[in-house]
OpenMM code with the backbone's topology and positions (N, CA, C; nanometers):
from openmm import Vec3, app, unit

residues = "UNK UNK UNK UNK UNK UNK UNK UNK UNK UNK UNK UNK UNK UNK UNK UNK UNK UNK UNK UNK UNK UNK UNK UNK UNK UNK UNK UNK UNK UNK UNK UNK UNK UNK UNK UNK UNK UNK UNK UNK UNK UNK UNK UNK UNK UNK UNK UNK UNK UNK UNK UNK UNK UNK UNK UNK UNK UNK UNK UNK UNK UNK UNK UNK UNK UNK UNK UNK UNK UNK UNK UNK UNK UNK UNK UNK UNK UNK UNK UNK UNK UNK UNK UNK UNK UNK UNK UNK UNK UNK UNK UNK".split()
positions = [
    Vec3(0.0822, -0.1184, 0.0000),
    Vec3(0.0000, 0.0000, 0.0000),
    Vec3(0.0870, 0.1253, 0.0000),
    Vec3(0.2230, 0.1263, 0.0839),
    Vec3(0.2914, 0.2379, 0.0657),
    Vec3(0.3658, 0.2695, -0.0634),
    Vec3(0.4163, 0.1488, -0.1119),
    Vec3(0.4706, 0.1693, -0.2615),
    Vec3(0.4054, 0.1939, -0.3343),
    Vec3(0.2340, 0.1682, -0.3806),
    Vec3(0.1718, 0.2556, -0.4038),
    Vec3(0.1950, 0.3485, -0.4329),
    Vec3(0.1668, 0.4044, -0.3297),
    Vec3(0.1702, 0.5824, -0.3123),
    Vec3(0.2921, 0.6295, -0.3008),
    Vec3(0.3936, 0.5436, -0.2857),
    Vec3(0.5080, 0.6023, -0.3868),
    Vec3(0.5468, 0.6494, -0.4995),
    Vec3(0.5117, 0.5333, -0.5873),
    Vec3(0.4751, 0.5147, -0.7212),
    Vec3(0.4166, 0.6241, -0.7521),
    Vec3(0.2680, 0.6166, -0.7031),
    Vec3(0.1707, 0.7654, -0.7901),
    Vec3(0.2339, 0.8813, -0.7487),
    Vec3(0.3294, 0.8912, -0.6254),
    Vec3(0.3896, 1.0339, -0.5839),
    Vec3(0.4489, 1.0441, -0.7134),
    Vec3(0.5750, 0.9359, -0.7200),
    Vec3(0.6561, 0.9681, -0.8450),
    Vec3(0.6029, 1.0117, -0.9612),
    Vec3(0.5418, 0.9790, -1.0700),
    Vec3(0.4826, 0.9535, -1.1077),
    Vec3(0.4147, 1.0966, -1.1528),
    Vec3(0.3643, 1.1279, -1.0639),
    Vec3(0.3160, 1.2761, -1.0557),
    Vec3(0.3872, 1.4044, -1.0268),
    Vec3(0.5296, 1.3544, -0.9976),
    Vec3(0.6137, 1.4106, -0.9977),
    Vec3(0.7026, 1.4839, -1.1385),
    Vec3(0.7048, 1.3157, -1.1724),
    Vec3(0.7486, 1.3807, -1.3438),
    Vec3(0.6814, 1.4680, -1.4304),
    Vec3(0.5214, 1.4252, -1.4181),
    Vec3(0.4747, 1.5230, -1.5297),
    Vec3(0.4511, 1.6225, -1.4818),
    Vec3(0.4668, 1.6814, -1.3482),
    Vec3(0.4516, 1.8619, -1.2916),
    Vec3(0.6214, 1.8831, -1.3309),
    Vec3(0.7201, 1.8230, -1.3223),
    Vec3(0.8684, 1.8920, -1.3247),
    Vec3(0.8578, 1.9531, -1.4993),
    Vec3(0.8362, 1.8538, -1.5509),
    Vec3(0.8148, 1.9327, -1.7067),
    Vec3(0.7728, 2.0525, -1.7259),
    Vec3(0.6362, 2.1127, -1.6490),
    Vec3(0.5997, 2.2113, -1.6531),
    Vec3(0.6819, 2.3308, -1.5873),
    Vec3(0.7463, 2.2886, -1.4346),
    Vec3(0.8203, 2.3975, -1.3778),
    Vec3(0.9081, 2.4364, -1.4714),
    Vec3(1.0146, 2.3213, -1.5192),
    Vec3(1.0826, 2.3758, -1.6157),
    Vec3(1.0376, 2.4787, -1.6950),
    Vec3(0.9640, 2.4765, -1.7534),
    Vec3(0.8773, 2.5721, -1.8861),
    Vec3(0.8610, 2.6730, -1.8249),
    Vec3(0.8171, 2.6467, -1.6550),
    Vec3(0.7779, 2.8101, -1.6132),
    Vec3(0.8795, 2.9155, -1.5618),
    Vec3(0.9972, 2.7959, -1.5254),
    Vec3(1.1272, 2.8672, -1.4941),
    Vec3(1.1924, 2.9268, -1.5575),
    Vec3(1.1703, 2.8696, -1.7133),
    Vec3(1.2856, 2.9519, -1.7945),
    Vec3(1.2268, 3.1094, -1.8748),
    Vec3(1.0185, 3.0906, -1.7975),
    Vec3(0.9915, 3.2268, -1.8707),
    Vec3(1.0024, 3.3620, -1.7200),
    Vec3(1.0243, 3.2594, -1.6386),
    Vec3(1.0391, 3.3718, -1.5053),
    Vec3(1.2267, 3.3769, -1.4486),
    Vec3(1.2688, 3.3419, -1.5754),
    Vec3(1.4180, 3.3801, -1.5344),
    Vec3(1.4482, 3.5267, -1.5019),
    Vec3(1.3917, 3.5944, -1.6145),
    Vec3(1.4013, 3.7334, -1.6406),
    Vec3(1.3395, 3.8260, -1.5022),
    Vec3(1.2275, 3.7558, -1.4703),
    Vec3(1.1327, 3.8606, -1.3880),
    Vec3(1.2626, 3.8255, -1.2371),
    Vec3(1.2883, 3.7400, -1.2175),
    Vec3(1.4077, 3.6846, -1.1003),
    Vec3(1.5010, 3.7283, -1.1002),
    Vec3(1.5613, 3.7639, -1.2169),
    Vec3(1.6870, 3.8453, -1.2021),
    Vec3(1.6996, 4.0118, -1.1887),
    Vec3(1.5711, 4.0321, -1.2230),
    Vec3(1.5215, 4.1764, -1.2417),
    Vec3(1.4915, 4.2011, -1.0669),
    Vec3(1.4106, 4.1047, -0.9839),
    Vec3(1.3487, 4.1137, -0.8371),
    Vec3(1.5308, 4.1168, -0.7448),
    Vec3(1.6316, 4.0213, -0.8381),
    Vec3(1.7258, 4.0191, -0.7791),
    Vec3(1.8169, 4.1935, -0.7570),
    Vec3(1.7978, 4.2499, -0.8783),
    Vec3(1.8430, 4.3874, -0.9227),
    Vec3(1.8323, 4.4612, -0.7846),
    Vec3(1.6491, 4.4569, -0.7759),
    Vec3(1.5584, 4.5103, -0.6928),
    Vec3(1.6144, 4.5074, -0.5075),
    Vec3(1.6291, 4.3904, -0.5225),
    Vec3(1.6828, 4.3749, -0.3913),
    Vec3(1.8361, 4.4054, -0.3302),
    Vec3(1.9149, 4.4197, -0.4222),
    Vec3(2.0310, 4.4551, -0.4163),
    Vec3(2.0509, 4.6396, -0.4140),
    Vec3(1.9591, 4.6930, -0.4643),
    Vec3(1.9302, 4.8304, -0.4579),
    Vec3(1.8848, 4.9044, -0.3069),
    Vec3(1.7806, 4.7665, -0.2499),
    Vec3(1.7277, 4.8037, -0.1340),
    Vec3(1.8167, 4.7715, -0.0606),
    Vec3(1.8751, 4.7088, -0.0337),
    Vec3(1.9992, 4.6104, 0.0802),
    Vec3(2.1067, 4.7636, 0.0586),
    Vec3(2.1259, 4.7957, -0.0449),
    Vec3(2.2490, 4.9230, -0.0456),
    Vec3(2.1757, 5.0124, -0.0062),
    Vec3(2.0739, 5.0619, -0.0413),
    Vec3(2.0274, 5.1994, 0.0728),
    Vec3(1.9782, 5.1730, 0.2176),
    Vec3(1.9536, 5.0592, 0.2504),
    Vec3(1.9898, 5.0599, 0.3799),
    Vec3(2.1182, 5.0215, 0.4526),
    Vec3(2.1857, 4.9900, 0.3658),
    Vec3(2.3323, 4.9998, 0.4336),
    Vec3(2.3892, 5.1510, 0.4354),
    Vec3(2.3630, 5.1983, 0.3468),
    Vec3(2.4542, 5.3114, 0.3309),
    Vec3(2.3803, 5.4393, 0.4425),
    Vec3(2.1515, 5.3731, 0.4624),
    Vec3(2.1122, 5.4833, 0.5888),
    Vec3(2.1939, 5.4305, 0.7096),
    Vec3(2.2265, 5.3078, 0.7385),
    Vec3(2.2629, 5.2600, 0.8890),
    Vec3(2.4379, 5.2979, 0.8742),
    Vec3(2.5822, 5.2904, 0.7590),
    Vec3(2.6759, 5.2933, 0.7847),
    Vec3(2.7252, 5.3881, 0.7323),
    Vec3(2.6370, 5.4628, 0.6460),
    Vec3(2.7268, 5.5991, 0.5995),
    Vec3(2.7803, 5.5606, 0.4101),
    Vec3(2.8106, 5.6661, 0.3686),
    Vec3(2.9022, 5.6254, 0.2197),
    Vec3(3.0027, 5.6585, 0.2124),
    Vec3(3.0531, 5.7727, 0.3041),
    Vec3(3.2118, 5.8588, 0.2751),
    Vec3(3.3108, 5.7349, 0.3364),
    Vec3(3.3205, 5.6008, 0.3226),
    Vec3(3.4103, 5.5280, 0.3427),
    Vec3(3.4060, 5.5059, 0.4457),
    Vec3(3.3558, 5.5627, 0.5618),
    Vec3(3.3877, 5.5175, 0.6833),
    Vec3(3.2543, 5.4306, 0.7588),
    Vec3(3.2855, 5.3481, 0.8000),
    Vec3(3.1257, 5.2683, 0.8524),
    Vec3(3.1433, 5.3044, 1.0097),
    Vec3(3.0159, 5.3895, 1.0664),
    Vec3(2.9550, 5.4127, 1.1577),
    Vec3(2.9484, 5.3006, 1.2445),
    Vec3(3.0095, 5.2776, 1.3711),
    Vec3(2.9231, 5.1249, 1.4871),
    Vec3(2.9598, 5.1884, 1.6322),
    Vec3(2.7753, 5.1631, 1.6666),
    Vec3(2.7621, 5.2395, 1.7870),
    Vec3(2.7751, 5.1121, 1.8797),
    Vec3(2.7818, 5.0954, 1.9898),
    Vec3(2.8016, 4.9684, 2.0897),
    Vec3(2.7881, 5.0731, 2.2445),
    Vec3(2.6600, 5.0334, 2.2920),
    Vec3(2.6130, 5.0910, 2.4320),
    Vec3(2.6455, 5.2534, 2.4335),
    Vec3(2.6249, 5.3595, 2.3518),
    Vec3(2.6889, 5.4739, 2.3787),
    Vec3(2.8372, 5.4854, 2.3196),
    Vec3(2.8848, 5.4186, 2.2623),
    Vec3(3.0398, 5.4356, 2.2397),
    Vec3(2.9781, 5.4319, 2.0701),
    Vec3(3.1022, 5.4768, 2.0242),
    Vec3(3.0911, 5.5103, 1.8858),
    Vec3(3.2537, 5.4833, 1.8558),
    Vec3(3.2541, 5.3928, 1.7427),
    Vec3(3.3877, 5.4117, 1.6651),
    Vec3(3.3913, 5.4074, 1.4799),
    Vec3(3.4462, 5.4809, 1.4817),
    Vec3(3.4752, 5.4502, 1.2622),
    Vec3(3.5715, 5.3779, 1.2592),
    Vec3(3.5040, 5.3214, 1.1205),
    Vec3(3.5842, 5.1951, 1.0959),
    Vec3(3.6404, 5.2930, 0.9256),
    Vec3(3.7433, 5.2946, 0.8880),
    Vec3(3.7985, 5.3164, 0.7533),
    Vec3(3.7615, 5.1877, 0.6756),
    Vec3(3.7093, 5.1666, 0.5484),
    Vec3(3.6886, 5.0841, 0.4989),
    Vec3(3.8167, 4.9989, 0.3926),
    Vec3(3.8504, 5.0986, 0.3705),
    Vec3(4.0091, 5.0438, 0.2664),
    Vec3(4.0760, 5.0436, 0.3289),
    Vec3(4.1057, 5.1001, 0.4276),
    Vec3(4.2474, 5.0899, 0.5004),
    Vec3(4.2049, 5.0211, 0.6328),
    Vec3(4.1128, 4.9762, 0.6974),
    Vec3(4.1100, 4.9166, 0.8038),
    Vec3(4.1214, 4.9759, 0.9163),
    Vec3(4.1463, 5.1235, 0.9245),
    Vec3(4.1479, 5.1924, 1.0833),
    Vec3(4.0405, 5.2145, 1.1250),
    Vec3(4.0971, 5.2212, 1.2662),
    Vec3(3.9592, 5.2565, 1.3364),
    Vec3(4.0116, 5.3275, 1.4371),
    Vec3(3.9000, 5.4493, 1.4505),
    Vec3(3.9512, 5.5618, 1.5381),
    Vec3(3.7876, 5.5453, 1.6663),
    Vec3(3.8340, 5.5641, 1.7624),
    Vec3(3.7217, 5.5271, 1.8941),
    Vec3(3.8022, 5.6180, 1.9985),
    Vec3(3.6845, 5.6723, 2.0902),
    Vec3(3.7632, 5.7223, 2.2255),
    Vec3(3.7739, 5.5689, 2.3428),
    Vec3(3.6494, 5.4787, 2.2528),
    Vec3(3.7011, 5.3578, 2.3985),
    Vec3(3.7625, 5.2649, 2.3429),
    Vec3(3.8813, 5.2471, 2.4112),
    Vec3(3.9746, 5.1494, 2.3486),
    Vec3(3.9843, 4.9946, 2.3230),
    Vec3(3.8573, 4.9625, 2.4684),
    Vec3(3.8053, 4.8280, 2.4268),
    Vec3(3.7261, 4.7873, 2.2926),
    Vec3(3.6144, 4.8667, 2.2341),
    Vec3(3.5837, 4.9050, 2.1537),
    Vec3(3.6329, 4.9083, 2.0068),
    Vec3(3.7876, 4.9825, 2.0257),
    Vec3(3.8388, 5.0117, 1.9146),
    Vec3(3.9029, 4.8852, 1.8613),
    Vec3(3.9546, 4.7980, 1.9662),
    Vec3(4.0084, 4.6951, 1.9429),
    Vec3(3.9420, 4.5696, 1.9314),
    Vec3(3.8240, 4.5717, 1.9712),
    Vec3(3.7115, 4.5121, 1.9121),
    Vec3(3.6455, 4.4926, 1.7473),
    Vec3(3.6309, 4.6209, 1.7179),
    Vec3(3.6390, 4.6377, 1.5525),
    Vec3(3.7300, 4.6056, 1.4985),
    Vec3(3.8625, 4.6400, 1.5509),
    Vec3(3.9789, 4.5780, 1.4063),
    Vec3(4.0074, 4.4837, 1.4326),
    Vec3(4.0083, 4.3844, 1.5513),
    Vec3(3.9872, 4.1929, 1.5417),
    Vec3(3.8671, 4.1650, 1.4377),
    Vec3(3.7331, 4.2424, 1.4931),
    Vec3(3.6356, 4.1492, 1.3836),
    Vec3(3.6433, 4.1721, 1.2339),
    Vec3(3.7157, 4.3516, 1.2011),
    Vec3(3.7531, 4.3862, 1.0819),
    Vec3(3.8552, 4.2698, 0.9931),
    Vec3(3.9774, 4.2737, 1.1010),
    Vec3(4.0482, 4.1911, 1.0458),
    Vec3(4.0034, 3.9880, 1.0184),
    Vec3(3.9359, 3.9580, 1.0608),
    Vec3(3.8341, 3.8351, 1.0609),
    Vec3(3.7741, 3.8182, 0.9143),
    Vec3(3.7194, 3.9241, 0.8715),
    Vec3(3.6143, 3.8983, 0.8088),
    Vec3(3.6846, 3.9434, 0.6522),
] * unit.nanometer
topology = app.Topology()
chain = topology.addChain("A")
for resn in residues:
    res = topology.addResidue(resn, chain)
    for name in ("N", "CA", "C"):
        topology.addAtom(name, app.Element.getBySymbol(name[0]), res)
């Protein structure tokens, strides 16, 4: 009884994959276009939360330090802080 309904799973499997195919290759376009879309939104909210002039903004309890993006410095008045960012800078 379970192979059965294996069987008809399969079975019914093949003749819907035929169709996705067909529908995938006419919604390639609209997917790469939603992909565009989302990559536009992901950069303006990076750039409202870290800034664009190169330097990325990170606040931690009241403390504030910049991070230089090409060059890796980081300027902070708290030093735990500062040295915090350029371990995870240098990490990543």
């Amino acid at each position: 009884m379970v192979s059965d309904s294996v069987v008809a799973l399969v079975l019914n499997m093949s003749r819907e994959i035929r169709k996705v195919v067909v529908e995938s290759e006419e919604a390639t376009k609209s997917e790469e276009e939603n992909n565009k879309k989302a990559e536009k939104v992901i950069h303006a909210l990076l750039v409202s939360l870290f800034g664009e002039n190169g330097k990325l903004v990170i606040s931690v309890d009241g403390n504030v330090a910049h991070l230089d993006k090409q060059s890796g410095n980081v300027e902070s008045e708290n030093e735990g802080l500062k040295e915090r960012v350029r371990v995870a800078f240098q990490r990543i």
